[in-house]
Biotite code that builds the C-alpha atoms (Angstrom):
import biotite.structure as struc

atoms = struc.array([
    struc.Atom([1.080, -11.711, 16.285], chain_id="A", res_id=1, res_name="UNK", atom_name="CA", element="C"),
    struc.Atom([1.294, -10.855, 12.697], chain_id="A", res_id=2, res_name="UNK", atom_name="CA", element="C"),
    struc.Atom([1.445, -12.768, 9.655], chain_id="A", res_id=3, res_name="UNK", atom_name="CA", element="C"),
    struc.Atom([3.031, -12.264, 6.442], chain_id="A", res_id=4, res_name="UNK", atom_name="CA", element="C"),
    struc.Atom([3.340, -13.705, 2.879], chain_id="A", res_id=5, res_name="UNK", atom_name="CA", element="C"),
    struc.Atom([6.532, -14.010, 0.735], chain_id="A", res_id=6, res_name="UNK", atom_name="CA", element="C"),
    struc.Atom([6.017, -14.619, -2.903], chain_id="A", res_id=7, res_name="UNK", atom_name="CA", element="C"),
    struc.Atom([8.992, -15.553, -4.770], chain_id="A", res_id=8, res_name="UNK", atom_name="CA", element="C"),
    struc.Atom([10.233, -18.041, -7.226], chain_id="A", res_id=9, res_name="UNK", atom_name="CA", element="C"),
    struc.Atom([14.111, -18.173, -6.033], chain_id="A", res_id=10, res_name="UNK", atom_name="CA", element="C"),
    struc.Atom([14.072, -20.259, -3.164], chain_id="A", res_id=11, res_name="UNK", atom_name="CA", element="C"),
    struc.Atom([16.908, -19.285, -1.581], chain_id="A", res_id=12, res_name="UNK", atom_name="CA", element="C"),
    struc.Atom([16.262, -15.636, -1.512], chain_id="A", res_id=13, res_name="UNK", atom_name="CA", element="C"),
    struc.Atom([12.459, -16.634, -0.136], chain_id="A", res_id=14, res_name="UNK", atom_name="CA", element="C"),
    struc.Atom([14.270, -18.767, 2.595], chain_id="A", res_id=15, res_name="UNK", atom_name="CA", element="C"),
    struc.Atom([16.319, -16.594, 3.633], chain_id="A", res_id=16, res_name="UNK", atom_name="CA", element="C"),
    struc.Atom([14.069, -13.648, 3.783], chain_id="A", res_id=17, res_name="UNK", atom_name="CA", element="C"),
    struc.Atom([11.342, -15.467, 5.934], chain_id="A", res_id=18, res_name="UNK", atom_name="CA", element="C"),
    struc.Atom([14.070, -17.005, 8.218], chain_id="A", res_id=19, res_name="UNK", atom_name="CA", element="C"),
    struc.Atom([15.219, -12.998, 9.140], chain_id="A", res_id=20, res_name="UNK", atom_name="CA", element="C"),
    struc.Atom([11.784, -11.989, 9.582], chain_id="A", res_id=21, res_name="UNK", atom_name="CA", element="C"),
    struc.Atom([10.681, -14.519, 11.819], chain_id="A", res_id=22, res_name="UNK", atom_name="CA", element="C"),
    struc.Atom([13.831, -14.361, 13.766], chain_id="A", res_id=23, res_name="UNK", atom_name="CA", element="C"),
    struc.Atom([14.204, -10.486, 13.784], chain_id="A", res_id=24, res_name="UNK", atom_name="CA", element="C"),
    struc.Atom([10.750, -10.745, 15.018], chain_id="A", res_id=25, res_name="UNK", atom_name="CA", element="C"),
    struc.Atom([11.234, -13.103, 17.603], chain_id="A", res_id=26, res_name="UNK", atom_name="CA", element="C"),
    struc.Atom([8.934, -15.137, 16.446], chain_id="A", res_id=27, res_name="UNK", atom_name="CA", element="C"),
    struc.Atom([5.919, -12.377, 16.688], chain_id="A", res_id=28, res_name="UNK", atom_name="CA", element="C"),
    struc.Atom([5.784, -12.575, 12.837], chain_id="A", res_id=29, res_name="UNK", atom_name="CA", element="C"),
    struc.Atom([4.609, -15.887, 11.125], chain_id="A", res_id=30, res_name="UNK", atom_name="CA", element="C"),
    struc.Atom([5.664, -15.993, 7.316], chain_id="A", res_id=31, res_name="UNK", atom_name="CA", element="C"),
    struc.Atom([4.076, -17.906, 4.935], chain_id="A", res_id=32, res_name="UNK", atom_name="CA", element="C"),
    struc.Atom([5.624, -18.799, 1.338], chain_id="A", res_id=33, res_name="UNK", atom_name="CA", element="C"),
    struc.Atom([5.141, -19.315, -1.735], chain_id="A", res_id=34, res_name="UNK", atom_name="CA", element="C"),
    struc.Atom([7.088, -19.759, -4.667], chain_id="A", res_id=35, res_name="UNK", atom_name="CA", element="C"),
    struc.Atom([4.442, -18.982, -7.556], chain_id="A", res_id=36, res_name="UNK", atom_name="CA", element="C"),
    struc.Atom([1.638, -17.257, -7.943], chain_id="A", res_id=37, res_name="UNK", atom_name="CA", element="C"),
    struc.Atom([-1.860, -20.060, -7.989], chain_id="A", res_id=38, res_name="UNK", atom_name="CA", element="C"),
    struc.Atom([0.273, -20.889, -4.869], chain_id="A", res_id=39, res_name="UNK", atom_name="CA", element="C"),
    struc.Atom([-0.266, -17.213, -3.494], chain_id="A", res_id=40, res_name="UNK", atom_name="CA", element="C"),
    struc.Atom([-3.395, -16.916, -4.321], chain_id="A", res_id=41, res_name="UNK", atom_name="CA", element="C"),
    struc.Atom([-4.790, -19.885, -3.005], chain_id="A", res_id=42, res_name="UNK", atom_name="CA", element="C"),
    struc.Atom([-2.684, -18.851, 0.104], chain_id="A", res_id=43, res_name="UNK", atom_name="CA", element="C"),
    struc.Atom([-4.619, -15.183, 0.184], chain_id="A", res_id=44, res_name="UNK", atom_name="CA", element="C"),
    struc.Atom([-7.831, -16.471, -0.217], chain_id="A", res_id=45, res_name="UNK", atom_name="CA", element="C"),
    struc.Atom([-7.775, -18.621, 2.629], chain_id="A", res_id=46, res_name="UNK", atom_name="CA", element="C"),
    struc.Atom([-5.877, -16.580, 5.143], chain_id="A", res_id=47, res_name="UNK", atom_name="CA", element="C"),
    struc.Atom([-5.775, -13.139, 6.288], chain_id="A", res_id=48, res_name="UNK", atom_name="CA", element="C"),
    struc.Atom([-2.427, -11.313, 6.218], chain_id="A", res_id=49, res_name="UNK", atom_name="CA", element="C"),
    struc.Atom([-0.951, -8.403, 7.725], chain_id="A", res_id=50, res_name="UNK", atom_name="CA", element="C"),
    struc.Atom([1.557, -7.779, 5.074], chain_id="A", res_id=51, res_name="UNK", atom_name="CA", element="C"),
    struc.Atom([2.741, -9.271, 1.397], chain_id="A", res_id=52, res_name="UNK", atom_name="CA", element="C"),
    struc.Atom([5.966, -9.213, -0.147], chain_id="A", res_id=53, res_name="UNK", atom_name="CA", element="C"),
    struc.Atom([5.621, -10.216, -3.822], chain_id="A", res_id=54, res_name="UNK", atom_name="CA", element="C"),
    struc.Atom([8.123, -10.850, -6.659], chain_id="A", res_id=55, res_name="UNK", atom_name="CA", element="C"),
    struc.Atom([6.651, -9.782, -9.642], chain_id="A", res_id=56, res_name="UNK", atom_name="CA", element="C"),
    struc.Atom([8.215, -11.902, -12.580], chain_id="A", res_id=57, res_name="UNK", atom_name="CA", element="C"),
    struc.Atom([6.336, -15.480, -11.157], chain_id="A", res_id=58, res_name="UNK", atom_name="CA", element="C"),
    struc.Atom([5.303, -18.738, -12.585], chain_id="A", res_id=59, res_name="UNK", atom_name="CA", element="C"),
    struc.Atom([1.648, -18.870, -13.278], chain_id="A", res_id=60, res_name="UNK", atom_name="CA", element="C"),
    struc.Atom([0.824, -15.644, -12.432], chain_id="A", res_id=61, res_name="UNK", atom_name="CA", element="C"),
    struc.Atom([2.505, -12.416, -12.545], chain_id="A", res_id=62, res_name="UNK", atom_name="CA", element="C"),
    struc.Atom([3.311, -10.347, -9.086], chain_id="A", res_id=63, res_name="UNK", atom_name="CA", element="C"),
    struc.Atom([1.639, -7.378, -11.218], chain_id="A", res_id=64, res_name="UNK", atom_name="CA", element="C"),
    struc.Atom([-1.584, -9.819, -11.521], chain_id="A", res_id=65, res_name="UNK", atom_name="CA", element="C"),
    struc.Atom([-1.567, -11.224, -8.258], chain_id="A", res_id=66, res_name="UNK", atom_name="CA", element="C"),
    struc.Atom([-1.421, -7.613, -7.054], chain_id="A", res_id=67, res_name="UNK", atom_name="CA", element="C"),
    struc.Atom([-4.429, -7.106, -8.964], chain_id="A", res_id=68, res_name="UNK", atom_name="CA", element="C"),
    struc.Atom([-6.423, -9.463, -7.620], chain_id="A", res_id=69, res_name="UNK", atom_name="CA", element="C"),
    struc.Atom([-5.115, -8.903, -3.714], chain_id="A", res_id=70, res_name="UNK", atom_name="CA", element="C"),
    struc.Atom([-6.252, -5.908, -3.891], chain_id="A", res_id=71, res_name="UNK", atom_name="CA", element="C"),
    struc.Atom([-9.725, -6.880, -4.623], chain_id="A", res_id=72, res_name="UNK", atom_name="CA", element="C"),
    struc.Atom([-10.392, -8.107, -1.092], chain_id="A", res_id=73, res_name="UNK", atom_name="CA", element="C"),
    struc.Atom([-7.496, -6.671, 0.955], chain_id="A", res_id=74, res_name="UNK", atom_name="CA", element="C"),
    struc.Atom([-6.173, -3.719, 1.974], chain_id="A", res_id=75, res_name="UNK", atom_name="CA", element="C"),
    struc.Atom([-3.008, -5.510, 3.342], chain_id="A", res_id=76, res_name="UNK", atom_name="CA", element="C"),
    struc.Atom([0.125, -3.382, 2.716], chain_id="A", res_id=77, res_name="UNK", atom_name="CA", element="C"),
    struc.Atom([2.059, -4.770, -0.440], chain_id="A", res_id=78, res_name="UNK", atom_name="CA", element="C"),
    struc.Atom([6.056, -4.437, -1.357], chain_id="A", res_id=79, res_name="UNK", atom_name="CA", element="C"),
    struc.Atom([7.257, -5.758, -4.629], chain_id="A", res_id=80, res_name="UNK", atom_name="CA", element="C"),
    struc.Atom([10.366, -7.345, -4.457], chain_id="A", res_id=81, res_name="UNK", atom_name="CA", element="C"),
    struc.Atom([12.234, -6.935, -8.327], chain_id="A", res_id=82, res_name="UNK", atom_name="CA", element="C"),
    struc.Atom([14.502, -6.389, -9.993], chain_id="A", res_id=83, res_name="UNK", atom_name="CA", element="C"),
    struc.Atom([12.547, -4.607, -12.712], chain_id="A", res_id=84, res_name="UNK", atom_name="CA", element="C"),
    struc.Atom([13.020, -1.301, -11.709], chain_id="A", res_id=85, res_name="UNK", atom_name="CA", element="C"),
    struc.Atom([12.505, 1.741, -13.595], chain_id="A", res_id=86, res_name="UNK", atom_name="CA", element="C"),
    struc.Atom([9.337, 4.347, -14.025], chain_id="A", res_id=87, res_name="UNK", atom_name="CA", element="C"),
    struc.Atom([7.012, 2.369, -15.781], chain_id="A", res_id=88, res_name="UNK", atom_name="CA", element="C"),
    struc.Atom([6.691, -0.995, -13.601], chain_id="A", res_id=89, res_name="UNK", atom_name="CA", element="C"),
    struc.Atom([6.929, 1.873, -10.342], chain_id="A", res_id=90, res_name="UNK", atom_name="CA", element="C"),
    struc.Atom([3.784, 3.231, -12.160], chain_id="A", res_id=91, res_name="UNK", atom_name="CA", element="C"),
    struc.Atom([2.382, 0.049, -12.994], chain_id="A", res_id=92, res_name="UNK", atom_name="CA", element="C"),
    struc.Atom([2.671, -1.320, -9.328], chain_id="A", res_id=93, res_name="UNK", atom_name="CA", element="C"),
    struc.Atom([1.177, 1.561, -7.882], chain_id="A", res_id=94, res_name="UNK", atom_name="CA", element="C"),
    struc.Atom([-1.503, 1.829, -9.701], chain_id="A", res_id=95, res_name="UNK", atom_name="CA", element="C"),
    struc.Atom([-2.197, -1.401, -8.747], chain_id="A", res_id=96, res_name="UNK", atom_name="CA", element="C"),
    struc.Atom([-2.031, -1.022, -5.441], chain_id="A", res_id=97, res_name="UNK", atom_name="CA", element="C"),
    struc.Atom([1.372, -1.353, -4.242], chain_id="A", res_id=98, res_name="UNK", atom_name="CA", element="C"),
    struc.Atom([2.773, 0.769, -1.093], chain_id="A", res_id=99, res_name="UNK", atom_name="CA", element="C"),
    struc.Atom([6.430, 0.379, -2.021], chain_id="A", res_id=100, res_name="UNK", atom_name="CA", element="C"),
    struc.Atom([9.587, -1.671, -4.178], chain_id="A", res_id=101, res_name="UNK", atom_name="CA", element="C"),
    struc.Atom([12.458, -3.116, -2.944], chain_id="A", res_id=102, res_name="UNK", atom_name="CA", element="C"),
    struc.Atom([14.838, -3.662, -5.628], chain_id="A", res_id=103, res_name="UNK", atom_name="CA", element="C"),
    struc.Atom([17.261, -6.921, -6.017], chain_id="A", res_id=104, res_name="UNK", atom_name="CA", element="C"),
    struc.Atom([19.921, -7.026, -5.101], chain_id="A", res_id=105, res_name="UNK", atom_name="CA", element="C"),
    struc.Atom([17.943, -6.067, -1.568], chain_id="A", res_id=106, res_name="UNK", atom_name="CA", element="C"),
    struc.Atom([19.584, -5.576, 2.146], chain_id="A", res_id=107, res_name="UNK", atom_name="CA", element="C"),
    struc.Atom([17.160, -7.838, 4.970], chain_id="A", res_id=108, res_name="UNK", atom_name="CA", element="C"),
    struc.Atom([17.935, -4.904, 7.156], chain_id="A", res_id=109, res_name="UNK", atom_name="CA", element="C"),
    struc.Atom([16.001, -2.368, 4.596], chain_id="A", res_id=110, res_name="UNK", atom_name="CA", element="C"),
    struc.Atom([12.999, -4.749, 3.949], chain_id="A", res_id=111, res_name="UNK", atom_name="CA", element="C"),
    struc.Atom([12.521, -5.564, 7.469], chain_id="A", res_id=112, res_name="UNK", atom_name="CA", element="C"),
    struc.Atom([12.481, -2.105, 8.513], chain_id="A", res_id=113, res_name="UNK", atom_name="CA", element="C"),
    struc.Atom([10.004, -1.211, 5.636], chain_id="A", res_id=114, res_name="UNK", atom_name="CA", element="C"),
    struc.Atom([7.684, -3.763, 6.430], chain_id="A", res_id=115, res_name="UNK", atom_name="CA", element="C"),
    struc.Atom([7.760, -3.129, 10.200], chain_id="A", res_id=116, res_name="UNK", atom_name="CA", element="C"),
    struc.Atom([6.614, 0.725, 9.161], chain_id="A", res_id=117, res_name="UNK", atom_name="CA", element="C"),
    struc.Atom([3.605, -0.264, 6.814], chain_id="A", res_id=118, res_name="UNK", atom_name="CA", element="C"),
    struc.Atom([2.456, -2.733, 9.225], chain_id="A", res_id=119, res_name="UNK", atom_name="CA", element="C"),
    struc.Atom([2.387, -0.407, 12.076], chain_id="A", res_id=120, res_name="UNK", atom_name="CA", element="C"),
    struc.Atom([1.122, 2.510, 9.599], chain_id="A", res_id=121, res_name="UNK", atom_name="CA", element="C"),
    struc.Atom([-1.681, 0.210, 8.701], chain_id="A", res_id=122, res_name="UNK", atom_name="CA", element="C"),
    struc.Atom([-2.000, -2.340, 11.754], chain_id="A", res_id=123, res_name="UNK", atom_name="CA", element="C"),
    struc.Atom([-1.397, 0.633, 14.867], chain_id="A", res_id=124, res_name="UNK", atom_name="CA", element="C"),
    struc.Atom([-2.494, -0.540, 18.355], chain_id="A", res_id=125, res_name="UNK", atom_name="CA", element="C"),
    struc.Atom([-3.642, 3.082, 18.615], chain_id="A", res_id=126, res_name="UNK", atom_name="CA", element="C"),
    struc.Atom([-6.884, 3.516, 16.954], chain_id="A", res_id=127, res_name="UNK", atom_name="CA", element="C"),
    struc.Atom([-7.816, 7.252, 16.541], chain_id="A", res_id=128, res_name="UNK", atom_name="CA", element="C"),
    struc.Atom([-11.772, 7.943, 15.901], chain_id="A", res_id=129, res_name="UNK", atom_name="CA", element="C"),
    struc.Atom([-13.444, 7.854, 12.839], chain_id="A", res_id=130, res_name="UNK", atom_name="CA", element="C"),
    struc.Atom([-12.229, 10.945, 10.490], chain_id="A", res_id=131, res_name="UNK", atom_name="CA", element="C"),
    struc.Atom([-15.006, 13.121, 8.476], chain_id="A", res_id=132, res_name="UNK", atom_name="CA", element="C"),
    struc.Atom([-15.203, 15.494, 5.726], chain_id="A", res_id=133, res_name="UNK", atom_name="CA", element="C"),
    struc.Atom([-18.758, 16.229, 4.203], chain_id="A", res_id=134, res_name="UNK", atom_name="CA", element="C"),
    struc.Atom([-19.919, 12.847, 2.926], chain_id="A", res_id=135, res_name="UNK", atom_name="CA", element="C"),
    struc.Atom([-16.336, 11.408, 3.368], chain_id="A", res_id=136, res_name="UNK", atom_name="CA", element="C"),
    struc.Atom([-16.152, 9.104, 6.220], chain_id="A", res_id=137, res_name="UNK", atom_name="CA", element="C"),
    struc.Atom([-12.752, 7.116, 7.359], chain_id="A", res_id=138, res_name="UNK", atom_name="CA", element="C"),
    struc.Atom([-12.768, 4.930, 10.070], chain_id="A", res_id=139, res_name="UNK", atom_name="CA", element="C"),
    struc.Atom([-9.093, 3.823, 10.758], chain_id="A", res_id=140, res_name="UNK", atom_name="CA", element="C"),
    struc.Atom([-10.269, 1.164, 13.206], chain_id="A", res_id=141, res_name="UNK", atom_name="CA", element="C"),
    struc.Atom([-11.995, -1.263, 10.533], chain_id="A", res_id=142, res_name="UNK", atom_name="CA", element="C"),
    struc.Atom([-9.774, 0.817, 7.308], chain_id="A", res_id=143, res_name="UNK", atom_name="CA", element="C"),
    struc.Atom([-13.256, 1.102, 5.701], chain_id="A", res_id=144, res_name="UNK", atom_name="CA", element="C"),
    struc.Atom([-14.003, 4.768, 3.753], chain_id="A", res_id=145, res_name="UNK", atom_name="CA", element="C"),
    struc.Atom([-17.369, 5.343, 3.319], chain_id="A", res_id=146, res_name="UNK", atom_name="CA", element="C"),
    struc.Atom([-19.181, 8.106, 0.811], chain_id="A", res_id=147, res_name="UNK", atom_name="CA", element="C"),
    struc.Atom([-22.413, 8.548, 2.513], chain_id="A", res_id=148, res_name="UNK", atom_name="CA", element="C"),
    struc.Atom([-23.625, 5.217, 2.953], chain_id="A", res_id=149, res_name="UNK", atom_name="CA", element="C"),
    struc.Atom([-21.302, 3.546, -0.097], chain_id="A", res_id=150, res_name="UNK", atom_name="CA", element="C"),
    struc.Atom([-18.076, 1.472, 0.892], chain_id="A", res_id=151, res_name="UNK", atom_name="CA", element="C"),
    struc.Atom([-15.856, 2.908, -1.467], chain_id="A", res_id=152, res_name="UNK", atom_name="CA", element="C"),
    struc.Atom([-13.302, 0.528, -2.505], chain_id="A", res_id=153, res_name="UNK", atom_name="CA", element="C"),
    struc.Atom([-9.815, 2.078, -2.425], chain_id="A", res_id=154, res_name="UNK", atom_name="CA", element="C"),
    struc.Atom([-6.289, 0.830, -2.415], chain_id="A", res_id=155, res_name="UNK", atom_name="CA", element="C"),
    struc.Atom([-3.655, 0.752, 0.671], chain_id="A", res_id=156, res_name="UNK", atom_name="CA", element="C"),
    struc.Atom([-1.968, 3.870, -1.088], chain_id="A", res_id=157, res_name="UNK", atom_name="CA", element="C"),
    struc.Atom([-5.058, 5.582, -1.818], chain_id="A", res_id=158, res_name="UNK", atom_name="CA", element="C"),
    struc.Atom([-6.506, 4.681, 1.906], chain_id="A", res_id=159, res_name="UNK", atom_name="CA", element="C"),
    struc.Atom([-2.708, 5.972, 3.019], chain_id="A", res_id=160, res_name="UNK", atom_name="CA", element="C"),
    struc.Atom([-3.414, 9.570, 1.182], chain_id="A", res_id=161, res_name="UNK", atom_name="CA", element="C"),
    struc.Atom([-6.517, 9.814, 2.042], chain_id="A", res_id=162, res_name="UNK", atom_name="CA", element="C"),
    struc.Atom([-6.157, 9.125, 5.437], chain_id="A", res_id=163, res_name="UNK", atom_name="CA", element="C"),
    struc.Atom([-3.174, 12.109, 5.894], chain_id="A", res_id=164, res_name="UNK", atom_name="CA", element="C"),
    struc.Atom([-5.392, 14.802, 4.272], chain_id="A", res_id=165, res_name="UNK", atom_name="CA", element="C"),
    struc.Atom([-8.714, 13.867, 6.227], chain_id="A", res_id=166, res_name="UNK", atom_name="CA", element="C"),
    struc.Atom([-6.068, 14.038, 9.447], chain_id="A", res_id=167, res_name="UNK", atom_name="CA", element="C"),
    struc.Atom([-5.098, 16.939, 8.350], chain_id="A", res_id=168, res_name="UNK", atom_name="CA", element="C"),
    struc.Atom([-7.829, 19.204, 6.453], chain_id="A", res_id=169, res_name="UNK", atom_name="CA", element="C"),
    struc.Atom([-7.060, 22.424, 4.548], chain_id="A", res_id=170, res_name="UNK", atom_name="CA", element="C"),
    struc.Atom([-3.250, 21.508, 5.170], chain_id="A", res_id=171, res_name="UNK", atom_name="CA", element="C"),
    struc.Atom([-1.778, 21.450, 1.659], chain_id="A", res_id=172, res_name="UNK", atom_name="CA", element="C"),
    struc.Atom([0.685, 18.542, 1.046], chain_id="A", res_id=173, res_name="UNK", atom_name="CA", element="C"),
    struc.Atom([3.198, 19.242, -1.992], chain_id="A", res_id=174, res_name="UNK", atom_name="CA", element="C"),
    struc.Atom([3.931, 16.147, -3.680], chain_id="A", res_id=175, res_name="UNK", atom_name="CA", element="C"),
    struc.Atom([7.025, 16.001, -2.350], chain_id="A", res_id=176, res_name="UNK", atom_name="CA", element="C"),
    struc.Atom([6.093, 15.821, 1.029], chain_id="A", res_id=177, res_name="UNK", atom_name="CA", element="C"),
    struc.Atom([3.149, 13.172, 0.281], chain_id="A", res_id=178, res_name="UNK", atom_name="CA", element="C"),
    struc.Atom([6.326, 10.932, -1.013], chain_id="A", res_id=179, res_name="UNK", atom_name="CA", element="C"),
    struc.Atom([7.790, 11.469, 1.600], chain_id="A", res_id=180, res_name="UNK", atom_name="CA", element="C"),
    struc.Atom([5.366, 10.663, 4.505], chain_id="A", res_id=181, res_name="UNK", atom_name="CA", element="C"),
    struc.Atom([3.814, 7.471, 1.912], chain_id="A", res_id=182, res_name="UNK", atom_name="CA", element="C"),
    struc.Atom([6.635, 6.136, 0.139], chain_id="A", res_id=183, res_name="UNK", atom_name="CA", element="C"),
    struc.Atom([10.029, 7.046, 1.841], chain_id="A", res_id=184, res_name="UNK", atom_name="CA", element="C"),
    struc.Atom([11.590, 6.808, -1.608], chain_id="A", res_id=185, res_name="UNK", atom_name="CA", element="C"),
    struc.Atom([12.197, 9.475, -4.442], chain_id="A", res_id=186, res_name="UNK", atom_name="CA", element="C"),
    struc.Atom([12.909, 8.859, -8.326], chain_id="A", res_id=187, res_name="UNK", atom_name="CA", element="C"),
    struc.Atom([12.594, 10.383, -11.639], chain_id="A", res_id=188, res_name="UNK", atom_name="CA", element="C"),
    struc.Atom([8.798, 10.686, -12.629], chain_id="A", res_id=189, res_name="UNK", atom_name="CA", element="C"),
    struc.Atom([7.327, 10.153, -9.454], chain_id="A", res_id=190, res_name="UNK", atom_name="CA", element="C"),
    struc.Atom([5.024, 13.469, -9.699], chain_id="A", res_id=191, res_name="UNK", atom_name="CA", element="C"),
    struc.Atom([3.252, 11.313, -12.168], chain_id="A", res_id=192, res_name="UNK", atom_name="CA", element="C"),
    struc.Atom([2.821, 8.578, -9.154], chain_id="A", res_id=193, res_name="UNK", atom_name="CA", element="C"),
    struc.Atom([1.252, 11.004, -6.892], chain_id="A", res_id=194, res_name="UNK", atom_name="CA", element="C"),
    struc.Atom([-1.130, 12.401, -9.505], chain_id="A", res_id=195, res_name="UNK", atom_name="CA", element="C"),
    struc.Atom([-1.755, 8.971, -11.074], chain_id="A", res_id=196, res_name="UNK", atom_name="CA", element="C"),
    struc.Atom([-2.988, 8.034, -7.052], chain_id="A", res_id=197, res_name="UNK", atom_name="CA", element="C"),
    struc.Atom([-5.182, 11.089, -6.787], chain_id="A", res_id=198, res_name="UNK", atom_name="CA", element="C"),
    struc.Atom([-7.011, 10.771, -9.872], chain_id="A", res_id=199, res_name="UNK", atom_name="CA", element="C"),
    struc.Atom([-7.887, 7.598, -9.113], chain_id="A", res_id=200, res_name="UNK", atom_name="CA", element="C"),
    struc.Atom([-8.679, 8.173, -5.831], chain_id="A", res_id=201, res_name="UNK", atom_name="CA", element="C"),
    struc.Atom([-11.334, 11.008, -6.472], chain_id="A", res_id=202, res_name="UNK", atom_name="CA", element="C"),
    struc.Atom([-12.532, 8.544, -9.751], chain_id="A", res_id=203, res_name="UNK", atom_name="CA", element="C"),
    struc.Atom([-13.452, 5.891, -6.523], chain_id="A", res_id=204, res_name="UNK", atom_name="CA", element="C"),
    struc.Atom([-15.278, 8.876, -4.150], chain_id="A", res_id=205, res_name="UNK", atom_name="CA", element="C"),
    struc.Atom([-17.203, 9.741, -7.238], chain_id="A", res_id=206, res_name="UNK", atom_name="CA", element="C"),
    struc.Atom([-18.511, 13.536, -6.555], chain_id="A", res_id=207, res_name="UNK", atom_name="CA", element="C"),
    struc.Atom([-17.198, 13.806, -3.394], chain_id="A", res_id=208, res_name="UNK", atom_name="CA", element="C"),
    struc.Atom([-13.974, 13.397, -4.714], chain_id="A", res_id=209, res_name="UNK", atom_name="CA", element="C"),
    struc.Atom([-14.362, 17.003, -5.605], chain_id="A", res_id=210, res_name="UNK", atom_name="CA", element="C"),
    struc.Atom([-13.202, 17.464, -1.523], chain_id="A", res_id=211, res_name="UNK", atom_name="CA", element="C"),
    struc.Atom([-9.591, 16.613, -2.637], chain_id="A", res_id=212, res_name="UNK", atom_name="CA", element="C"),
    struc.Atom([-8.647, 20.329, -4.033], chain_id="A", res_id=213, res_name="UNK", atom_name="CA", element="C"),
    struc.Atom([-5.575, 20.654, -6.162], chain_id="A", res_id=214, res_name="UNK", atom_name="CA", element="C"),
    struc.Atom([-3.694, 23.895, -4.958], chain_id="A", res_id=215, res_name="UNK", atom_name="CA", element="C"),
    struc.Atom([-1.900, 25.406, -8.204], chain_id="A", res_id=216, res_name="UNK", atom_name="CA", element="C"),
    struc.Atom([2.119, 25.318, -7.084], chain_id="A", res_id=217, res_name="UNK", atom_name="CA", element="C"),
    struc.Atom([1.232, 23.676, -3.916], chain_id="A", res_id=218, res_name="UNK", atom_name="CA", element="C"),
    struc.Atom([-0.049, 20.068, -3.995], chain_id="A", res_id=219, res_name="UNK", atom_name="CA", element="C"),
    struc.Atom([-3.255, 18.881, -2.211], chain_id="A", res_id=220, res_name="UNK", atom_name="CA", element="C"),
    struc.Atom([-5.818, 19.463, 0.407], chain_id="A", res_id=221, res_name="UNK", atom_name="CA", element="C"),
    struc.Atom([-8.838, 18.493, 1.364], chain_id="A", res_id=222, res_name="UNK", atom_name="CA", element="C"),
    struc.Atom([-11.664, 20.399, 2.597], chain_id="A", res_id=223, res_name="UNK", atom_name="CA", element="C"),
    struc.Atom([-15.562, 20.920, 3.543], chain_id="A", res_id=224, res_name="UNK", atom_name="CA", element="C"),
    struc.Atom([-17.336, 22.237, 0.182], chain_id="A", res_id=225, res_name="UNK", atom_name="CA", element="C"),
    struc.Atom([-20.494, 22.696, 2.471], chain_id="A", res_id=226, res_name="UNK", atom_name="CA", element="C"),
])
């Protein structure tokens, strides 16, 4: 049983949306709602969810601020739903912490199917051991990383990436294939996404984030510096 959280203003859309989940589902999904954003976040601090779809133009408080402070305590997979598209609020969301946009007009079938992948990316009934590189330490069964005996406090996206390199050390990932195993999307300026993600991932590893090697023409890697 899994349990998500809609955030948006238009009620109708918010209805609808949690009615096709639930029902698509078979009722193995509960969906919460809430049409602002003190309404979310009283919501998130009280529950635990699986997955959050958020609007980003709220009352109260902005998706872009909510997603802020979500991603304080959670590591919950997050989808805006917008209709502000375009490369600086995709920049701006990611940073932030978001794993991917649907944009409005939006198909059920599409966000269904994109939340049932980040759920199961995140939430697998398969839990693999715990994954290390030098002081690195991943362990996919609690989604905790650890840099010797520091949490260190990283985003879904970042835990995504980092998680697919550590599965897969010394394999260099272009950019284009990290997009396309993390964010099943493309669009102009979304180099700057990836790049923007790594940076801030090896900022949060502190010197250890000196294992995530940037390969000149290729991409990324990570690897044993001991």
């Amino acid at each position: 049983m899994y349990r998500y959280l809609i955030v948006e203003d238009s009620k109708i859309i918010r209805e609808e949306t949690a009615a096709y989940i639930v029902e698509k589902s078979e009722g193995n999904i509960i969906v919460d709602e809430a049409s602002d954003g003190y309404t979310a976040l009283d919501l998130v601090n009280n529950n635990k969810y699986d997955l959050v779809i958020l609007d980003i133009m709220l009352p109260g408080i902005s998706g872009f601020d909510l997603c802020r402070t979500i991603r304080r305590d959670n590591i919950c997979p997050i989808i805006f739903l917008t209709a502000l598209i375009g490369d600086d609020n995709l920049l701006m969301g990611y940073s932030l912490g978001a794993d991917d946009y649907i944009t409005k007009p939006f198909s059920l079938v599409e966000l269904y199917a994109k939340s049932e992948a980040l759920v199961k990316r995140y939430k697998g009934n398969i839990i693999p051991q715990k994954l290390k590189v030098d002081d690195i330490t991943l362990d996919p069964a609690t989604m905790q990383v650890f840099v010797g005996q520091r949490e260190a406090e990283i985003t879904a996206k970042e835990y995504s990436i980092l998680k697919l390199l550590m599965e897969n050390e010394n394999v260099v990932f272009s950019r284009d294939a990290l997009i396309s195993r993390l964010w099943d999307m493309s669009f102009d300026g979304v180099n700057r996404v990836v790049d923007t993600q790594i940076k801030n991932l090896r900022k949060k590893l502190g010197a250890s984030g000196k294992n995530i090697v940037t390969v000149i023409g290729g991409g990324y890697k990570i690897s044993s510096r001991k």
